[in-house]
Residue, then its C-alpha position, 0 to 999 in steps of 0.5 A: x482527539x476522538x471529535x477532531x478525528x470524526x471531522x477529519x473523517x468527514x473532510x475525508x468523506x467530502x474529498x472522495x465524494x467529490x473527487x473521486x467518486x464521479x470520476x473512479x470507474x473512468x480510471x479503472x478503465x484507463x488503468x491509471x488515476x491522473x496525477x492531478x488528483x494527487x495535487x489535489x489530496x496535497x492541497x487538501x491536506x491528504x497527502x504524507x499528513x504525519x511527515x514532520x511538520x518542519x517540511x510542511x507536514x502537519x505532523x498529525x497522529x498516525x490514526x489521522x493518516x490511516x484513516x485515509x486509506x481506511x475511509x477509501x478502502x471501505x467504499x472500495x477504492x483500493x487502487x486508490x488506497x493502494x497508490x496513496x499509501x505507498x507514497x505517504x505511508x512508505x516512500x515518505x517515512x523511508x526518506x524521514x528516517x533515513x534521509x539526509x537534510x539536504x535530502x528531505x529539503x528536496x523531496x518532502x515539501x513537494x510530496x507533502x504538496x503532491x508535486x512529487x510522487x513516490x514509489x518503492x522497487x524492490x521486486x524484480x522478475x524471478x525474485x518476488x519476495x526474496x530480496x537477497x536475490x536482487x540483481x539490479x547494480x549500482x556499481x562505484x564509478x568516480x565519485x557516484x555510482x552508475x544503476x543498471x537492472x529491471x524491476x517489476x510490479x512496482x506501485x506507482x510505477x507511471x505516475x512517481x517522480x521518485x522512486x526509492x531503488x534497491x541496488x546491489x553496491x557490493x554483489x558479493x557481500x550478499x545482504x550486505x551488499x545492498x543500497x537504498x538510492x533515491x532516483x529520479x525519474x527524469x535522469x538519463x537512462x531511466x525508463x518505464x515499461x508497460x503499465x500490467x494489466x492485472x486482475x484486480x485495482x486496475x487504477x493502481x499504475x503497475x509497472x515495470x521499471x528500467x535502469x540502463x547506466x543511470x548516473x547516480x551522484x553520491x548524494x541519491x544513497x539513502x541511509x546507510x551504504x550497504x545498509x539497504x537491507x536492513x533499512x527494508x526490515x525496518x521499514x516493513x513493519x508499517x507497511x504491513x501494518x498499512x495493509x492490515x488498516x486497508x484490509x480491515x476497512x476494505x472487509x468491512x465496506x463489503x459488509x455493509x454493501x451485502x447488509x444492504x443488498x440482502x435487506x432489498x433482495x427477495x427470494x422465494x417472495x420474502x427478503x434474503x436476509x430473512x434466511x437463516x443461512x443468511x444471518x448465520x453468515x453475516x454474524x460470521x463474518x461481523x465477529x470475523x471482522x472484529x476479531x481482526x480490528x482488535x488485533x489490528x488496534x493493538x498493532x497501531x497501538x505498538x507501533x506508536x509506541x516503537x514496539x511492533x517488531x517483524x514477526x508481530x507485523x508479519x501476524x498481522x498481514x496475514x491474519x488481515x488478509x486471509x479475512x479479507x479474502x474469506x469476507x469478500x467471497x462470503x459477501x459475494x456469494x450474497x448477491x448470487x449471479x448478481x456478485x459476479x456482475x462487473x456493474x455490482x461493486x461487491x464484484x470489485x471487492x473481491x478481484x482487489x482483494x486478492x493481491x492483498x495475500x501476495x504483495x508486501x511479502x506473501x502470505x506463505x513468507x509471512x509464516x516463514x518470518x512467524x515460524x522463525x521467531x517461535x523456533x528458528x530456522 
């Protein structure tokens, strides 16, 4: 597999070279990448690649679709990383596991193509990562139920077609009172607020999203009514993976980019990786890497074999992520005044990084979820 996989990565390169590269500094600008591209990665195969094939997927190994998002990460395309993998490395395994029949006929061939985007609501204003405090409703009404709430800092935000809504069905029953829906977001009553502005993965569309007694029929629940939270917890153990691959890949990038600056960059009339502070760092941060990359390849390893649990998970978020962060800011302090310069990429290695430490669970929540498998609550 080793060989296919080399090809698949140089199908990869090719696509963003093409594609993206002429084009990424325009979208950051605009705070948006343009639904188009997406057609084009489901066109190429980019898109949702270990969905089953019966949908139209090729239903390849788990490396091939993580090295999209490592390939991308590494050259520093983390909005697009960050759009690409909530579509087809959460949203579509949400709908693959969970999803009726009738359910994956209608959405996943057309989000294998591309003509369908996906996003995932779950936060909302004042929650952050405490998903039992969720207050968005959908209360019973005939045979359907009818939506109402906010959500906020949603990925894909502006550009999904879908978005997979976490709901209270049953306020009072707590945890057990939250539903999973699939929306629509052509249906009356929905609505998209503003694209935020953030301080870093400016093309990663970020948004607020509205529901004001959206009609839901009693075929948008996904999974289990009332099973919502749980079918979250399920599914977090490959989005935290997925922000390890992108974190490990992303430091990585910002490696090789200082590699070469400090080989080109003089100081005092000799090159700045001629300094002992220099290659002290660089080694530093090489074995920081590797470290991270191993534990991140047993992860995947798990998690083929349907053994990556919660608190493994949440391990390696964390540990991926602070590396991230120290990595980056080691690398910029590198390029001196010139790494706080917007036209040097490294620059943007480091706002994106941030958020790495914050989304898909905090870092502080992480260690509450370790802390309570080692000793309980």
């Amino acid at each position: 597999m080793a060989a296919e996989l080399a090809d698949w990565r140089d199908t990869i390169l090719r696509f963003l070279a093409d594609e993206v590269e002429p084009h990424y500094e325009q979208w950051e600008r605009d705070g948006i990448v343009p639904k188009s591209l997406y057609r084009k990665m489901g066109d190429a195969g980019l898109l949702c690649v270990d969905a089953p094939a019966a949908y139209g997927g090729a239903e390849a190994p788990l490396e091939f679709s993580f090295a999209i998002a490592e390939e991308a990460a590494r050259l520093g395309y983390m909005s697009l990383v960050t759009n690409v993998m909530m579509h087809s490395d959460i949203v579509v395994p949400y709908i693959s596991h969970l999803g009726t029949e009738a359910q994956k006929q209608k959405y996943l061939p057309r989000m294998i193509s591309g003509e369908c985007f996906g996003a995932l609501a779950m936060t909302e204003p004042g929650t952050g990562s405490d998903l039992q405090a969720i207050k968005t409703t959908a209360i019973p009404d005939g045979d359907g139920y009818r939506l109402n709430g906010s959500k906020t800092f949603i990925t894909n935000g502006q550009n999904a077609d879908v978005v997979i809504v976490a709901a209270k069905t049953d306020p009072a029953a707590g945890a057990k009172g939250m539903t999973l829906f699939l929306v629509d977001t052509d249906l009356p009553g929905f609505k998209r607020g503003r694209n935020l502005e953030k301080v870093g993965m400016h093309a990663a569309d970020t948004s607020e999203l509205f529901f004001d007694d959206v009609r839901l029929g009693p075929d948008a629940v996904l999974g289990r009514l009332g099973g919502g939270f749980g079918h979250l917890i399920d599914e977090l153990p490959r989005e935290r993976l997925m922000l390890a691959v992108s974190a490990v890949a992303h430091a990585e990038g910002a490696l090789e980019r200082t590699i070469a600056y400090v080989k080109e960059r003089k100081a005092f009339g000799q090159p700045v990786a001629s300094f002992q502070n220099t290659r002290f760092e660089l080694a530093r941060i090489k074995t920081e890497i590797e470290v991270a990359r191993a534990f991140y390849e047993k992860c995947c390893r798990l998690y083929v074999e349907g053994k990556l649990d919660v608190p493994t998970a949440a391990m390696i978020k964390l540990a991926t992520s602070e590396m991230e962060g120290r990595v980056v800011d080691a690398c910029l302090q590198l390029f001196g005044g010139y790494g706080y310069m917007t036209e040097y990429p490294i620059s943007r290695y480091w706002a994106d990084a941030r958020v790495q430490r914050i989304y898909g669970g905090t870092n502080e929540i992480m260690k509450e979820v370790i802390a309570r498998a080692l000793v309980g609550r």
